[in-house]
C-alpha positions in Angstrom: -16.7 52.1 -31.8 -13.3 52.5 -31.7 -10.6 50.6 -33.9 -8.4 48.5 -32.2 -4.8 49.4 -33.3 -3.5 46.1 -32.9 -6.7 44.2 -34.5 -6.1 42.2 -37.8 -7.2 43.5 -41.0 -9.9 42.1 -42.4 -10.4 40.4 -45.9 -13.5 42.2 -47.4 -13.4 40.9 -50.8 -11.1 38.3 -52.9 -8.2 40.1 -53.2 -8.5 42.5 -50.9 -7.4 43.6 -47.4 -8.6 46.3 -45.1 -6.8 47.9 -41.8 -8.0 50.9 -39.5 -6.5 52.6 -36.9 -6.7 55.6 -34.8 -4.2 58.2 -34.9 -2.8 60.8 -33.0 -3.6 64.2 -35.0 -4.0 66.5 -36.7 -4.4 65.1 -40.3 -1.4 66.7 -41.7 0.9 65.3 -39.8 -0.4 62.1 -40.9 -0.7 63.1 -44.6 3.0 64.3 -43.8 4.0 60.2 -43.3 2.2 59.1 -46.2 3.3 61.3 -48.8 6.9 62.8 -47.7 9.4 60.4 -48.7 11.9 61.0 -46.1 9.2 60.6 -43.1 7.9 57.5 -44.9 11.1 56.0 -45.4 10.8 56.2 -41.3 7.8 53.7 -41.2 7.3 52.0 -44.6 9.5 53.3 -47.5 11.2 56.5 -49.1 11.5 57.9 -52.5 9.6 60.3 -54.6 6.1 61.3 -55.3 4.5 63.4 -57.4 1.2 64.3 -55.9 -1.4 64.0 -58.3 -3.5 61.9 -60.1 -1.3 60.0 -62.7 1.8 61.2 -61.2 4.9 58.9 -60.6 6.0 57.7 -57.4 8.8 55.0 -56.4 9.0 53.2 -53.2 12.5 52.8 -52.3 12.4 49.7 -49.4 14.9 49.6 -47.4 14.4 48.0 -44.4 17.4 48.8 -42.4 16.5 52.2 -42.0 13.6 50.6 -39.8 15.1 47.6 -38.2 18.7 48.3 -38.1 19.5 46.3 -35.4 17.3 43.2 -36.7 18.0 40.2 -38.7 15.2 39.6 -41.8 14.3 36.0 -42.4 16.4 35.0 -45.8 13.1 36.0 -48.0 13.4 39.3 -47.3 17.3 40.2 -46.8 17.3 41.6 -50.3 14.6 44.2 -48.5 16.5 44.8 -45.6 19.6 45.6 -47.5 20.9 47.1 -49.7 16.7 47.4 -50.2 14.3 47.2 -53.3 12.7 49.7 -55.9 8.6 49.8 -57.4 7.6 52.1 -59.8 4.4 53.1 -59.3 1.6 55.6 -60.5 -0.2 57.8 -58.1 -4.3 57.0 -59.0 -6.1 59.6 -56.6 -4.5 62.6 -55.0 -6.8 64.5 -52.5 -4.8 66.4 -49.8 -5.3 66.0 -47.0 -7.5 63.1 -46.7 -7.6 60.4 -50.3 -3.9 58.7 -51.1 -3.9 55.6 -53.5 -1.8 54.5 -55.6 -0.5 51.6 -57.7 1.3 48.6 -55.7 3.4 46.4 -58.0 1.8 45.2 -60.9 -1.2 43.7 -59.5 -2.6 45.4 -56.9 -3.2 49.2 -55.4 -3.4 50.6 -51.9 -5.4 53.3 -50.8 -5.1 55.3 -47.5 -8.3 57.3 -46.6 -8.3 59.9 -43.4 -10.6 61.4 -41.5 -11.0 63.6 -38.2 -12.5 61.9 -35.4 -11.9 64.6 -32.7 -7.9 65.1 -32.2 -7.1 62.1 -33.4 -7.0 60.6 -37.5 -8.7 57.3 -38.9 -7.1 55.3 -41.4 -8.5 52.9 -43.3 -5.8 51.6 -45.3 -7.4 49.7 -48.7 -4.7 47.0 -50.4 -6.4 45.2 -53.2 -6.0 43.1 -56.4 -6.6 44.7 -59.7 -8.0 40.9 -60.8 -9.6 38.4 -58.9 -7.3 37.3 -56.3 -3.9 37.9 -54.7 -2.7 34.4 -53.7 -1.0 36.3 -51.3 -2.6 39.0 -50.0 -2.3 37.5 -46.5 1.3 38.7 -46.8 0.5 42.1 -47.3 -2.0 42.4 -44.1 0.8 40.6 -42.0 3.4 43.9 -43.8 0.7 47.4 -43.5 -0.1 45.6 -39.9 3.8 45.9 -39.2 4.3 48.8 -40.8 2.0 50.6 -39.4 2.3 49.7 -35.6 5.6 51.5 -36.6 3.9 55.0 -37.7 1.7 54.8 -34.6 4.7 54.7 -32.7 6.3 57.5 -34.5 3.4 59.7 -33.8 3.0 58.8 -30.4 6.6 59.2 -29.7 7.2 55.7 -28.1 9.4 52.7 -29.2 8.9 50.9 -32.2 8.2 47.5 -32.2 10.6 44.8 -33.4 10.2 44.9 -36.9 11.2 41.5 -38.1 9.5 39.7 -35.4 6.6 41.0 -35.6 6.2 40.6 -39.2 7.1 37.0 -38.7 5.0 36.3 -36.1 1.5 38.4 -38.1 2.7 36.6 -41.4 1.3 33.7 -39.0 -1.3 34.9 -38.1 -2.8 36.4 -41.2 -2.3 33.0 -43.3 -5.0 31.3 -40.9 -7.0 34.2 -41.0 -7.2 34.2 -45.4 -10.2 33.2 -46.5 -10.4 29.4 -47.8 -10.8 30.6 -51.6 -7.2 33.2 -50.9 -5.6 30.1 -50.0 -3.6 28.5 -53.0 -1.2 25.1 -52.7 
């Protein structure tokens, strides 16, 4: 069956979130977007990386390189501009299909890629190096944003609001947590 590109991730373990989506090919094109800093800064965020196991990477966020246009809600202005820096260590390197790497200080993401005719799978892999990650429904509502923009870049079409669309999944993805996620 075919992944939905618009489905919610889903929470397969505390602490953890997981996203697929179809692509259009070939693979590295895709592996381009992940791991080039100046195509990622496109859909997610720039700056270097040094492809290899234990190399070091930075994500340099700047949202206004992918909502220009677009107000952030006050919580993330600082992200918008003038943007925000993570270090970060690359964990496994395997061209042209295994990317993952740490995510601040508590978590990793992992993208994994795989032919399914002309088009790419993703299954994108954002979980907590402990137990939980009160707020892990806030990074499904972000890779869901983020990457309805790199569909669109691939595809050639228009973007979606960014903003908005976060806003509206950030929503979305809070009722969808699991009970034992949830933290008041």
């Amino acid at each position: 069956m075919k992944p939905k590109n618009d489905s919610h991730g889903e929470f397969t373990a505390p602490g953890e979130i997981r996203l697929v989506r179809l692509l259009p090919g070939p693979i590295e094109r895709v592996w381009e977007y992940l791991t080039d800093p100046e195509k990622r800064s496109r859909w997610f965020a720039g700056g270097p990386m040094e492809l290899r196991a234990g190399g070091r990477m930075q994500l340099k966020f700047r949202h206004a390189n992918i909502a220009p246009n677009e107000t952030p809600p006050p919580e993330y202005a600082h992200v918008q501009d003038p943007g925000s820096t993570m270090d970060g260590r690359v964990l496994r390197c395997e061209p042209p299909r295994l990317l993952s790497y740490t995510f601040s200080e508590d978590s990793d993401v992992t993208f994994e890629l795989s032919n399914e005719g002309d088009q790419v799978l993703l299954v994108l892999t954002h979980r907590s190096r402990g137990a939980d990650l009160p707020d892990i429904h806030e990074y499904g509502s972000g890779w869901h944003t983020h990457l309805a923009i790199l569909i669109a870049l691939l595809e050639g079409t228009t973007p979606p609001a960014f903003w908005g669309t976060h806003s509206r999944l950030k929503a979305e993805y809070e009722k969808l947590r699991p009970a034992a996620a949830s933290h008041t």
